[in-house]
PyMOL Python script that loads the backbone (N, CA, C, O; Angstrom):
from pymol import cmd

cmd.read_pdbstr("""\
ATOM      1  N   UNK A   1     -24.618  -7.564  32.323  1.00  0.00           N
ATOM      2  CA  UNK A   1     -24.448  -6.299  31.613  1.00  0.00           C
ATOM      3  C   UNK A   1     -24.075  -6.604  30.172  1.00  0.00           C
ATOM      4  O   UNK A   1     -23.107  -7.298  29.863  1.00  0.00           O
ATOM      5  N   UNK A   2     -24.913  -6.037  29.316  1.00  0.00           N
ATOM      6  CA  UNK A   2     -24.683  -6.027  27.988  1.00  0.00           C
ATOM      7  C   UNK A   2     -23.829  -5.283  27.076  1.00  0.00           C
ATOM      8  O   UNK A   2     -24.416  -4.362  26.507  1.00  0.00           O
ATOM      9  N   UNK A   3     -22.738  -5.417  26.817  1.00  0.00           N
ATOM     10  CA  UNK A   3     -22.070  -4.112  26.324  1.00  0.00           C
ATOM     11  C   UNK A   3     -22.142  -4.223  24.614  1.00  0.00           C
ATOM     12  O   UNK A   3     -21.946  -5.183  23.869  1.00  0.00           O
ATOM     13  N   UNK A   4     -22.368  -3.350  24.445  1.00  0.00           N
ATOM     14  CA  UNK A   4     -22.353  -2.762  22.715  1.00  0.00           C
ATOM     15  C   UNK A   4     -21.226  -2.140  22.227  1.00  0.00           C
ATOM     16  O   UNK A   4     -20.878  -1.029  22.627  1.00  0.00           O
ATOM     17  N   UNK A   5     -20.366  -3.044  21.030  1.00  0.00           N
ATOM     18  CA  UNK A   5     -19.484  -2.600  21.129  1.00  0.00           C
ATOM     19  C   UNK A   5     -19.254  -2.083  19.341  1.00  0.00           C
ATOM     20  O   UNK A   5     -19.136  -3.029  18.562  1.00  0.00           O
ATOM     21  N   UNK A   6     -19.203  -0.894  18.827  1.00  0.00           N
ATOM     22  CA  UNK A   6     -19.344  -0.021  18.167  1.00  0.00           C
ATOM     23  C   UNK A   6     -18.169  -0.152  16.881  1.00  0.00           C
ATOM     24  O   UNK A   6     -17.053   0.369  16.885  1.00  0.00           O
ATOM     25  N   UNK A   7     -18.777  -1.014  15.783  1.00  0.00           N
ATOM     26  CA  UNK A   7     -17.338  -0.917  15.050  1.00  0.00           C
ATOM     27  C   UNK A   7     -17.700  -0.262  13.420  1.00  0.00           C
ATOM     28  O   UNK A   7     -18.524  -0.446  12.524  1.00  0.00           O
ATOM     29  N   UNK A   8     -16.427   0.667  13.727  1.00  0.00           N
ATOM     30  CA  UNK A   8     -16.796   1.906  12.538  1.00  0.00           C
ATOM     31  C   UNK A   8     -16.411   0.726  11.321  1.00  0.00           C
ATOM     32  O   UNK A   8     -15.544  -0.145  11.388  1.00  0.00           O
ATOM     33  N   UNK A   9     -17.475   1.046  10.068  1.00  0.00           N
ATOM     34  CA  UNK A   9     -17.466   0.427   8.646  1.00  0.00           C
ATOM     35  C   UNK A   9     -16.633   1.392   8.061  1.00  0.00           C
ATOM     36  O   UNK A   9     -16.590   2.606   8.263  1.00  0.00           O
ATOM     37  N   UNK A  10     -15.923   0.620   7.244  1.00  0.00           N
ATOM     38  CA  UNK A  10     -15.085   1.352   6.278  1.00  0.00           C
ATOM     39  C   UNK A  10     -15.598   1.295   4.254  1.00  0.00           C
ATOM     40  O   UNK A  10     -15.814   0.229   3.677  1.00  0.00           O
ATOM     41  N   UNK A  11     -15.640   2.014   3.894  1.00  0.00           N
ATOM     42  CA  UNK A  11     -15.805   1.720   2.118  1.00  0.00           C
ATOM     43  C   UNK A  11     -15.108   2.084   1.384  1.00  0.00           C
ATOM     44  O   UNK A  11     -14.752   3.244   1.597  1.00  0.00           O
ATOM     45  N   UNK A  12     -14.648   1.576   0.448  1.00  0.00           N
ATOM     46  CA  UNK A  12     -13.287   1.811  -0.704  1.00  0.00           C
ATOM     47  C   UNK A  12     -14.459   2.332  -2.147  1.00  0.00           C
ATOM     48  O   UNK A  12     -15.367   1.853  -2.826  1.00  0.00           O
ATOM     49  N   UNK A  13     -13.595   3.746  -1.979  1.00  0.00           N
ATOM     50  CA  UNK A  13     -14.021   4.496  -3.407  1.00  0.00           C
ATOM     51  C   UNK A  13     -12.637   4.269  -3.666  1.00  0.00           C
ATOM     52  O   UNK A  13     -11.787   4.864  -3.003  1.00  0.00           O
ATOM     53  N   UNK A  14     -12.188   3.091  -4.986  1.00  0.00           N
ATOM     54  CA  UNK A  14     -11.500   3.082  -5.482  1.00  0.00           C
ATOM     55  C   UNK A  14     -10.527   2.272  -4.939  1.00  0.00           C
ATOM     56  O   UNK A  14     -10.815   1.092  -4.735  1.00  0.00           O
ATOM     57  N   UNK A  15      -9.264   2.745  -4.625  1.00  0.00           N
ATOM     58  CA  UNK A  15      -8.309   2.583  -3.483  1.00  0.00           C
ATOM     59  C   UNK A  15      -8.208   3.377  -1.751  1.00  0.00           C
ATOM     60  O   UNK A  15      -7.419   3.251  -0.814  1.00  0.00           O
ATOM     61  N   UNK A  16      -9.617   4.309  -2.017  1.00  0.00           N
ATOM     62  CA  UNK A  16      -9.038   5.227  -0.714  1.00  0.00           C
ATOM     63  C   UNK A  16     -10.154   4.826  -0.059  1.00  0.00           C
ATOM     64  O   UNK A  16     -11.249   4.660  -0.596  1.00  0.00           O
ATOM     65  N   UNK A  17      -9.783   4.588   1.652  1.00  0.00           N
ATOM     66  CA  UNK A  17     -10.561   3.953   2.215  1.00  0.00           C
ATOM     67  C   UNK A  17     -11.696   5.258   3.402  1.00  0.00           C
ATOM     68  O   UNK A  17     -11.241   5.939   4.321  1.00  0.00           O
ATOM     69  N   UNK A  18     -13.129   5.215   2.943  1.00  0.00           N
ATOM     70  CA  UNK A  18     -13.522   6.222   3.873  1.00  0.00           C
ATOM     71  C   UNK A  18     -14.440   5.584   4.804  1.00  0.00           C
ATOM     72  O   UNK A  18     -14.867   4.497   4.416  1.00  0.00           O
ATOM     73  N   UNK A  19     -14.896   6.039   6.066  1.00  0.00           N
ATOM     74  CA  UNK A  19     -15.920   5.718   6.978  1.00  0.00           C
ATOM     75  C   UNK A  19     -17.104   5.513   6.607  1.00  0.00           C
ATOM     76  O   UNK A  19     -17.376   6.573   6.044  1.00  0.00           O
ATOM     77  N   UNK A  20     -17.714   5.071   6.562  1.00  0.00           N
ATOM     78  CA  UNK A  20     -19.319   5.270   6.246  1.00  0.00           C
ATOM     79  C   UNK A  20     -19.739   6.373   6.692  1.00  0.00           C
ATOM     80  O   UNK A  20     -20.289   7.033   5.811  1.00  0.00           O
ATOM     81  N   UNK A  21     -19.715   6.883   7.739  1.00  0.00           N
ATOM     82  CA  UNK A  21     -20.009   9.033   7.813  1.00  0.00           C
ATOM     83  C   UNK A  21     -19.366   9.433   7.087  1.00  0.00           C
ATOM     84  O   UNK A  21     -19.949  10.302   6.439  1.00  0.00           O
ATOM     85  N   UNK A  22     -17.996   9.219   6.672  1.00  0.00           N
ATOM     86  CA  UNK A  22     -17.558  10.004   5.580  1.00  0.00           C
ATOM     87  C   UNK A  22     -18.188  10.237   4.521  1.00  0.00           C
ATOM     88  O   UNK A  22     -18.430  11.345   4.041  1.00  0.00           O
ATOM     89  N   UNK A  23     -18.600   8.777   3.945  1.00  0.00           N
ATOM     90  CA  UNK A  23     -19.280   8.688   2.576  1.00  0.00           C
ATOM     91  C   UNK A  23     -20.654   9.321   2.655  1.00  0.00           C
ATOM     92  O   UNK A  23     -21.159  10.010   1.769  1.00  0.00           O
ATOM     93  N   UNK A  24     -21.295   8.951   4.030  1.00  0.00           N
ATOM     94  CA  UNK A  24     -22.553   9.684   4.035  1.00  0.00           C
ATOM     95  C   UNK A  24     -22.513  11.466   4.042  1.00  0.00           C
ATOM     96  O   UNK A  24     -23.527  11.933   3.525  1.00  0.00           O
ATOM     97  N   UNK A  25     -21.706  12.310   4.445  1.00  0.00           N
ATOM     98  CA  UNK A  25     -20.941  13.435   4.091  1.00  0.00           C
ATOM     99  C   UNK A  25     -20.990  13.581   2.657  1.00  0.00           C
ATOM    100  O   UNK A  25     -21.609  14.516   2.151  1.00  0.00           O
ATOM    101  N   UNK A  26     -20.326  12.643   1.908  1.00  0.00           N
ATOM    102  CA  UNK A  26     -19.862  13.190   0.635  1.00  0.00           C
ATOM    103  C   UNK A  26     -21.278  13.334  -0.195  1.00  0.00           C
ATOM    104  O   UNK A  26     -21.634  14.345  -0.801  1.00  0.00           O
ATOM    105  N   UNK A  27     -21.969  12.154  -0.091  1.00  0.00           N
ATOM    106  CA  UNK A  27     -23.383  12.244  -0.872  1.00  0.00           C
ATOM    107  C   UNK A  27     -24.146  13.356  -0.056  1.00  0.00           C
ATOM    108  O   UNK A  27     -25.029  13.948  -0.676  1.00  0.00           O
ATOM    109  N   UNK A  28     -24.001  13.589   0.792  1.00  0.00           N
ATOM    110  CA  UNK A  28     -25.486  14.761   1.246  1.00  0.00           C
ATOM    111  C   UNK A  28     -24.315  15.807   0.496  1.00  0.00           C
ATOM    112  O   UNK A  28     -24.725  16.092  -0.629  1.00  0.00           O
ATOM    113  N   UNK A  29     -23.309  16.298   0.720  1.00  0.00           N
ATOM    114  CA  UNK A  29     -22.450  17.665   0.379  1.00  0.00           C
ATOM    115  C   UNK A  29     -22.782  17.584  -0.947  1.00  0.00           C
ATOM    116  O   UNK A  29     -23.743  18.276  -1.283  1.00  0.00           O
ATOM    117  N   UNK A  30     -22.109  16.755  -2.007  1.00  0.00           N
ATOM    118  CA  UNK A  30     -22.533  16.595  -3.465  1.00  0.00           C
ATOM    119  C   UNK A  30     -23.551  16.724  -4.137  1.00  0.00           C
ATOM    120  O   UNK A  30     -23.829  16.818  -5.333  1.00  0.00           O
ATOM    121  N   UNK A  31     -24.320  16.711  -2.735  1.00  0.00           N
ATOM    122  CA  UNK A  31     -26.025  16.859  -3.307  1.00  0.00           C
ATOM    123  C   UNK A  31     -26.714  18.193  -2.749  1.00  0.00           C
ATOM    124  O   UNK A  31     -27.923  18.326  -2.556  1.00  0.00           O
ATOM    125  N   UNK A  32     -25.629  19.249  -2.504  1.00  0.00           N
ATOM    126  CA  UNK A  32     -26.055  20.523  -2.466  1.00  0.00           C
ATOM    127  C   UNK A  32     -26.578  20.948  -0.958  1.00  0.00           C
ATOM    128  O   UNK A  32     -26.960  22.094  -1.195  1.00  0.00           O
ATOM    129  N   UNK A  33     -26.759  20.793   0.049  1.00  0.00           N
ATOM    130  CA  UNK A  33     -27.065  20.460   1.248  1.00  0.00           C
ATOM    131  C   UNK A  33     -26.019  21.189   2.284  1.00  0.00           C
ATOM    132  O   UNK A  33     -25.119  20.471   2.721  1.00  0.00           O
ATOM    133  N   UNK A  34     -26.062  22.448   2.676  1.00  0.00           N
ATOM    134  CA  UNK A  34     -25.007  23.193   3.542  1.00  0.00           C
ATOM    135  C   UNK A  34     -25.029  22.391   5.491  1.00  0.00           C
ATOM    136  O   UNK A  34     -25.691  21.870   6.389  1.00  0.00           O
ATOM    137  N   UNK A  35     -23.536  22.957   4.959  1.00  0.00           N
ATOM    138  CA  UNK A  35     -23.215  22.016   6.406  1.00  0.00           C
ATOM    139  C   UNK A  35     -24.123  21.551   7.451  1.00  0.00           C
ATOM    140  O   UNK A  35     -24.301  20.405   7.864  1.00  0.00           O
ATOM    141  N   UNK A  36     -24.970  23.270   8.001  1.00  0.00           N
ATOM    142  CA  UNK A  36     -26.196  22.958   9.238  1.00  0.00           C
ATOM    143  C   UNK A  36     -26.510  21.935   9.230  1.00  0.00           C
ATOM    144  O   UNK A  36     -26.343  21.127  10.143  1.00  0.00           O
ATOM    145  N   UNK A  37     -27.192  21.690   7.881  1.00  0.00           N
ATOM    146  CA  UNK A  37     -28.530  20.767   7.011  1.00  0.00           C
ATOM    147  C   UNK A  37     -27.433  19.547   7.417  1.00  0.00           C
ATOM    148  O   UNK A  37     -27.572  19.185   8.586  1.00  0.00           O
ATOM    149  N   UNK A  38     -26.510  18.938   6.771  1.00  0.00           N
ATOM    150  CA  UNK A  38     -25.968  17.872   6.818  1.00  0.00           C
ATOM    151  C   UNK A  38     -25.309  17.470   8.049  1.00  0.00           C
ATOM    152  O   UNK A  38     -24.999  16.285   8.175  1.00  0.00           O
ATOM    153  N   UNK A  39     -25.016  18.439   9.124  1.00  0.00           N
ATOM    154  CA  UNK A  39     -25.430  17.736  10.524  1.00  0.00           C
ATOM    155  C   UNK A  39     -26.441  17.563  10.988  1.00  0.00           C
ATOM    156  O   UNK A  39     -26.663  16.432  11.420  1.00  0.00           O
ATOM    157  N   UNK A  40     -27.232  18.346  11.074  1.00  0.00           N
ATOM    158  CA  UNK A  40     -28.846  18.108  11.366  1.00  0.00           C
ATOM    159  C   UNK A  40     -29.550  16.483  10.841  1.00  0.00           C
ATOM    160  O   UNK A  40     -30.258  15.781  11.563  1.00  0.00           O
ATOM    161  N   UNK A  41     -29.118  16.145   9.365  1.00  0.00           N
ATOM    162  CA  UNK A  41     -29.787  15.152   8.897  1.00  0.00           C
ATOM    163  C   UNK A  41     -28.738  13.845   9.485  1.00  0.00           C
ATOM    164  O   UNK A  41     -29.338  12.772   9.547  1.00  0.00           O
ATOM    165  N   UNK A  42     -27.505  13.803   9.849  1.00  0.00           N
ATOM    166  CA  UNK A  42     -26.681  13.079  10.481  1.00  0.00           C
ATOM    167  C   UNK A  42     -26.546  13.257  12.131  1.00  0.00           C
ATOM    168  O   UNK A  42     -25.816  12.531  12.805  1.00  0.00           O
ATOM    169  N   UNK A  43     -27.325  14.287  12.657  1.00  0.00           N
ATOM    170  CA  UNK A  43     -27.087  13.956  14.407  1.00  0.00           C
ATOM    171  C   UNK A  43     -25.791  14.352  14.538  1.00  0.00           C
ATOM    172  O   UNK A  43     -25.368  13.813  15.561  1.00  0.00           O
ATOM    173  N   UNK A  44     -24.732  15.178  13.907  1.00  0.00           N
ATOM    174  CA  UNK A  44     -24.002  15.591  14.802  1.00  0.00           C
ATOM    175  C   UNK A  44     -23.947  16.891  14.638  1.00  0.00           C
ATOM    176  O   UNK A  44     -24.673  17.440  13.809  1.00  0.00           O
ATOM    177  N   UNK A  45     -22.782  17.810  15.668  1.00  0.00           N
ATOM    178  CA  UNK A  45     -22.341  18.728  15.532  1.00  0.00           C
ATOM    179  C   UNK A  45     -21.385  19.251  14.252  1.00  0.00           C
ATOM    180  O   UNK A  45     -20.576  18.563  13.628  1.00  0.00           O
ATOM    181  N   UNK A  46     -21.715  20.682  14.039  1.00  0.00           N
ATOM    182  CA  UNK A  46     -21.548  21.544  12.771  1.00  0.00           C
ATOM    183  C   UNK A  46     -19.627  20.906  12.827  1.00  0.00           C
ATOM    184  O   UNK A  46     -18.981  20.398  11.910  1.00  0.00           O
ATOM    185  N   UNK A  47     -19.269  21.158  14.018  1.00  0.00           N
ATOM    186  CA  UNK A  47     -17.587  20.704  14.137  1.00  0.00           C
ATOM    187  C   UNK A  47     -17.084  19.053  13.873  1.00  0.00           C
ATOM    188  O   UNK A  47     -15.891  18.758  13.802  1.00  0.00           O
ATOM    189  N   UNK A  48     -18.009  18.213  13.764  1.00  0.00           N
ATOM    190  CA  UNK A  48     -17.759  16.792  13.523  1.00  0.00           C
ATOM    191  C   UNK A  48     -17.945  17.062  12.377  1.00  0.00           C
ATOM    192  O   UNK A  48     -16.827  16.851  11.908  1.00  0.00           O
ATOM    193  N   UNK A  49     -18.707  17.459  11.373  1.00  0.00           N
ATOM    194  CA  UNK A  49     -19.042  17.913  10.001  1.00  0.00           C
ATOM    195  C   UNK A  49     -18.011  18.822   9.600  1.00  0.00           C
ATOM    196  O   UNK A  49     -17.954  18.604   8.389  1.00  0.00           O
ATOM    197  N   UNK A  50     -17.180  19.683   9.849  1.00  0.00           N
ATOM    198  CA  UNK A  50     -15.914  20.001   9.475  1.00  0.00           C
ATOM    199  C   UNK A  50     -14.767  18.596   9.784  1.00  0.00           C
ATOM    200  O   UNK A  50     -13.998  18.279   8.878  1.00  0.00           O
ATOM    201  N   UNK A  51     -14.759  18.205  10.464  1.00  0.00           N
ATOM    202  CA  UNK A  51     -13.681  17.036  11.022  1.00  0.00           C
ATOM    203  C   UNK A  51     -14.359  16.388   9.668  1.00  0.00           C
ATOM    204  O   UNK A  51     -13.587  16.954   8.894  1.00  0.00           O
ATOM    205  N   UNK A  52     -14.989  15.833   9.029  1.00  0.00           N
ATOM    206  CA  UNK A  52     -15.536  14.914   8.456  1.00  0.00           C
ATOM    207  C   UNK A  52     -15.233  15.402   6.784  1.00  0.00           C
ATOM    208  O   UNK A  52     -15.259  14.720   5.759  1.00  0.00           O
ATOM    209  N   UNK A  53     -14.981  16.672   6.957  1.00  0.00           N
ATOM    210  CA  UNK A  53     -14.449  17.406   5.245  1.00  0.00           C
ATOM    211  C   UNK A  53     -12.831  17.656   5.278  1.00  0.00           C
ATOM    212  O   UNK A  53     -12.117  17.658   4.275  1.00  0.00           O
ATOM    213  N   UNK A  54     -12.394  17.865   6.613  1.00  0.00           N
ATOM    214  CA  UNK A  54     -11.433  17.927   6.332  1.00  0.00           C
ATOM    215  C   UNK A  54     -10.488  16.764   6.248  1.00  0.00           C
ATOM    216  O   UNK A  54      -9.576  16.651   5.429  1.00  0.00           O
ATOM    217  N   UNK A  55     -10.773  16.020   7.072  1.00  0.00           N
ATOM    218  CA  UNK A  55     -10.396  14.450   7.205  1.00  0.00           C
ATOM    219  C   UNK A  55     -10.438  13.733   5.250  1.00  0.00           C
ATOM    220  O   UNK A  55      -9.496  13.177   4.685  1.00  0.00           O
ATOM    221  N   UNK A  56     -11.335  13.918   4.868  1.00  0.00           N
ATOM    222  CA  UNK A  56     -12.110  13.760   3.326  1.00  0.00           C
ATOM    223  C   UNK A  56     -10.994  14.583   2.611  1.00  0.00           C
ATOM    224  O   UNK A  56      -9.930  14.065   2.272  1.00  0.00           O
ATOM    225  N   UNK A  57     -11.239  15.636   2.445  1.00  0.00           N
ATOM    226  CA  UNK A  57     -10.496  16.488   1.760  1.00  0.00           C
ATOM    227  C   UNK A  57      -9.100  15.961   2.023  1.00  0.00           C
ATOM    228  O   UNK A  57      -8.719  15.821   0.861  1.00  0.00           O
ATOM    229  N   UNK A  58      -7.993  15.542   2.853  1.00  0.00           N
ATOM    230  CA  UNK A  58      -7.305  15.297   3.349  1.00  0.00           C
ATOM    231  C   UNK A  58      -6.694  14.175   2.429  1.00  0.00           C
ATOM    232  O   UNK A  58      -5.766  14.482   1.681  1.00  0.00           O
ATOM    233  N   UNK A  59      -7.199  12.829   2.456  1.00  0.00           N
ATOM    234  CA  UNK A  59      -7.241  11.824   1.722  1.00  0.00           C
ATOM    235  C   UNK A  59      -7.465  12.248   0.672  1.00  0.00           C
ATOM    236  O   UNK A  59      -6.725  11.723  -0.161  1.00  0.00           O
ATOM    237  N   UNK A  60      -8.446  13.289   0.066  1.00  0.00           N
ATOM    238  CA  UNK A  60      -8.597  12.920  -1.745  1.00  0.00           C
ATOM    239  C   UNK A  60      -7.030  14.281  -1.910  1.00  0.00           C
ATOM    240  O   UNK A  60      -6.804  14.514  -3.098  1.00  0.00           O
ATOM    241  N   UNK A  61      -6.506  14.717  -1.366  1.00  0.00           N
ATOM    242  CA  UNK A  61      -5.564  16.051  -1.598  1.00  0.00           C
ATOM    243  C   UNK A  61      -6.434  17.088  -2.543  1.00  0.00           C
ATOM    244  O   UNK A  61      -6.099  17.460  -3.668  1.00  0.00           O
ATOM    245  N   UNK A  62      -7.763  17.511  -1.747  1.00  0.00           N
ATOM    246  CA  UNK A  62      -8.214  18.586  -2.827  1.00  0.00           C
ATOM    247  C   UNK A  62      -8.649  19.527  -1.766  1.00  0.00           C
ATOM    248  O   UNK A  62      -8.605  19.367  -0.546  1.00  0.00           O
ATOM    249  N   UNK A  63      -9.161  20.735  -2.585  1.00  0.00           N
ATOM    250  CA  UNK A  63      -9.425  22.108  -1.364  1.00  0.00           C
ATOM    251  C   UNK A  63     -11.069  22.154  -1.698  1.00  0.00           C
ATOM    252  O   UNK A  63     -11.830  22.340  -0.748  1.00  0.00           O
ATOM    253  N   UNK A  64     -11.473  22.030  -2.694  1.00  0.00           N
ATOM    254  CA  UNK A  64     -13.454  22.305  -2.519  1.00  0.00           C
ATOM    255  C   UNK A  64     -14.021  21.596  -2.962  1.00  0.00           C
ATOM    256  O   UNK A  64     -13.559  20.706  -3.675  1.00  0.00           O
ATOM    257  N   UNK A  65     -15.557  21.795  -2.612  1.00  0.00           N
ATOM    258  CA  UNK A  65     -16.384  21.158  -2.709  1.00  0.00           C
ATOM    259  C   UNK A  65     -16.402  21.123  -4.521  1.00  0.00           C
ATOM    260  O   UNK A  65     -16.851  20.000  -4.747  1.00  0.00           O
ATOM    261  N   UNK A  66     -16.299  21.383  -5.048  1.00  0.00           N
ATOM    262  CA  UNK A  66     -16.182  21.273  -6.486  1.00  0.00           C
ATOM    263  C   UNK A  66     -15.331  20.278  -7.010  1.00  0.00           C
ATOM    264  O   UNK A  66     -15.618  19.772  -8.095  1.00  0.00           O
ATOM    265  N   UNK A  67     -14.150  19.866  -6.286  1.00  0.00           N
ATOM    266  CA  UNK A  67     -13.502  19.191  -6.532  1.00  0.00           C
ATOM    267  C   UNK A  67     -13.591  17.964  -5.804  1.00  0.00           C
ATOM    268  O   UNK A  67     -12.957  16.973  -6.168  1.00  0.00           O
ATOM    269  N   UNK A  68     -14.547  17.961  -4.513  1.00  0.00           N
ATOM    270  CA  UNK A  68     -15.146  16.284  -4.263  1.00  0.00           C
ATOM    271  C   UNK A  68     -16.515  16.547  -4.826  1.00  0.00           C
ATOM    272  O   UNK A  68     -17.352  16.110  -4.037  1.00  0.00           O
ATOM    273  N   UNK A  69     -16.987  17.018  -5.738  1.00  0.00           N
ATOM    274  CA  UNK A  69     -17.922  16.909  -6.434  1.00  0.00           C
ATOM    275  C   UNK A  69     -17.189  15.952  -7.564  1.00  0.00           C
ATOM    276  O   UNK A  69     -17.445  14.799  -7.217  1.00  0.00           O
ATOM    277  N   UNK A  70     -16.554  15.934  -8.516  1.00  0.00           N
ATOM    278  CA  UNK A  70     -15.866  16.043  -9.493  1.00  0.00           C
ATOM    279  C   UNK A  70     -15.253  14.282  -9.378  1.00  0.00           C
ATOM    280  O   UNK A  70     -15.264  13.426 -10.262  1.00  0.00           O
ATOM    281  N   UNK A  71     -14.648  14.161  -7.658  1.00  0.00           N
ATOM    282  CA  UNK A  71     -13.933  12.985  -7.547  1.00  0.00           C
ATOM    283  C   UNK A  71     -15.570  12.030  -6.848  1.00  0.00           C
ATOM    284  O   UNK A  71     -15.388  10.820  -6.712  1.00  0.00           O
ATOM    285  N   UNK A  72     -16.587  12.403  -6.570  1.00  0.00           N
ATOM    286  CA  UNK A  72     -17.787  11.376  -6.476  1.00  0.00           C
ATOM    287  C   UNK A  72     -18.758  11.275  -7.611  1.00  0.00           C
ATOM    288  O   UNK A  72     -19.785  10.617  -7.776  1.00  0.00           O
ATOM    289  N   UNK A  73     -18.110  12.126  -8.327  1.00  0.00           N
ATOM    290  CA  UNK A  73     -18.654  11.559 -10.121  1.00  0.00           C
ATOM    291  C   UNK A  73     -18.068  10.740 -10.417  1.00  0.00           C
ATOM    292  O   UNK A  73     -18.654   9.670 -10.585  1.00  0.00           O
ATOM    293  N   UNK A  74     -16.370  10.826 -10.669  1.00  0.00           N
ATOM    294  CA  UNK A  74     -15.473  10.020 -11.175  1.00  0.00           C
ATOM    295  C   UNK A  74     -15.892   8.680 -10.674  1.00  0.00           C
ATOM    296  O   UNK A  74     -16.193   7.785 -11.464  1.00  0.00           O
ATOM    297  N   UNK A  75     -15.923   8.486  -9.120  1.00  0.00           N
ATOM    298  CA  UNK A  75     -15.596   7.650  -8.612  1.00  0.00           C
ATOM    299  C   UNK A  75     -16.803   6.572  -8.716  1.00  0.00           C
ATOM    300  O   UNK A  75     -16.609   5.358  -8.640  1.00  0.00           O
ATOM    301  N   UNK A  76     -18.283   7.267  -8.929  1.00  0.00           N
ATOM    302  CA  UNK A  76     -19.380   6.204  -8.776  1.00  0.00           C
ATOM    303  C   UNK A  76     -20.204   6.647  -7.835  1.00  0.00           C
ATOM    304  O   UNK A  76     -21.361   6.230  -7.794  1.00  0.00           O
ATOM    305  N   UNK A  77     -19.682   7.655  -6.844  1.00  0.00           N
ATOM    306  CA  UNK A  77     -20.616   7.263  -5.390  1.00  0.00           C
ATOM    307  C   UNK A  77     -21.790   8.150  -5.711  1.00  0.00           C
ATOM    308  O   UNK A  77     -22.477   8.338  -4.707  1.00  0.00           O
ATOM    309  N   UNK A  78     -22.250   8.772  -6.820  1.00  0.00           N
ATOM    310  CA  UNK A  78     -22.913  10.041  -7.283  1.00  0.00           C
ATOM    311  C   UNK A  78     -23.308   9.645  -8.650  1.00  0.00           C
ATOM    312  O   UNK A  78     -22.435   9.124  -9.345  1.00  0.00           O
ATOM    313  N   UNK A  79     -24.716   9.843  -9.236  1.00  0.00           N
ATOM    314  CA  UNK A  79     -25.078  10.175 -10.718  1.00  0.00           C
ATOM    315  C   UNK A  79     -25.141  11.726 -10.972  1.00  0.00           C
ATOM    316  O   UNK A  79     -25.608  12.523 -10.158  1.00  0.00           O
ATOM    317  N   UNK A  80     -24.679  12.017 -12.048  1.00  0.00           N
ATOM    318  CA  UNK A  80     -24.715  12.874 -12.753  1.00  0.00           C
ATOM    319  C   UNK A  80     -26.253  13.750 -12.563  1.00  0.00           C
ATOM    320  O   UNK A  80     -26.491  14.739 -13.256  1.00  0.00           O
TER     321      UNK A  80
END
""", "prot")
cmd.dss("prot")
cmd.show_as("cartoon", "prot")
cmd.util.cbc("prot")
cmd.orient("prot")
């Protein structure tokens, strides 16, 4: 029996450390793309996609999308 064993990647914007779904979250959200759409294009549910902003939001201490717009400019993970 083969077991597969599943280890979540982590990436540092900056000092703060996010998941790789996280980050993949932040670039589809930043890039205009409503929630449905950005579970749909990630395979999960609309509620893992809230877990995944609020978790985000959480770490950067901000309330909207305007303002992780703002911190994935700053930060690099986004062009202008």
């Amino acid at each position: 029996m083969d077991l597969k064993v599943n280890r979540q990647k982590f990436v540092f914007a900056g000092n703060i450390k996010f998941t790789k779904k996280e980050l993949d979250f932040i670039v589809l959200s930043v890039n205009g793309n409503k929630y449905n759409d950005i579970g749909a294009k990630m395979f999960v549910s609309i509620k893992t996609i809230e877990n995944y902003r609020d978790s985000i939001y959480e770490k950067l201490n901000i309330n909207s999308r305007e303002e992780l717009v703002k911190f994935a400019i700053k930060a690099g993970i986004v062009d202008i």
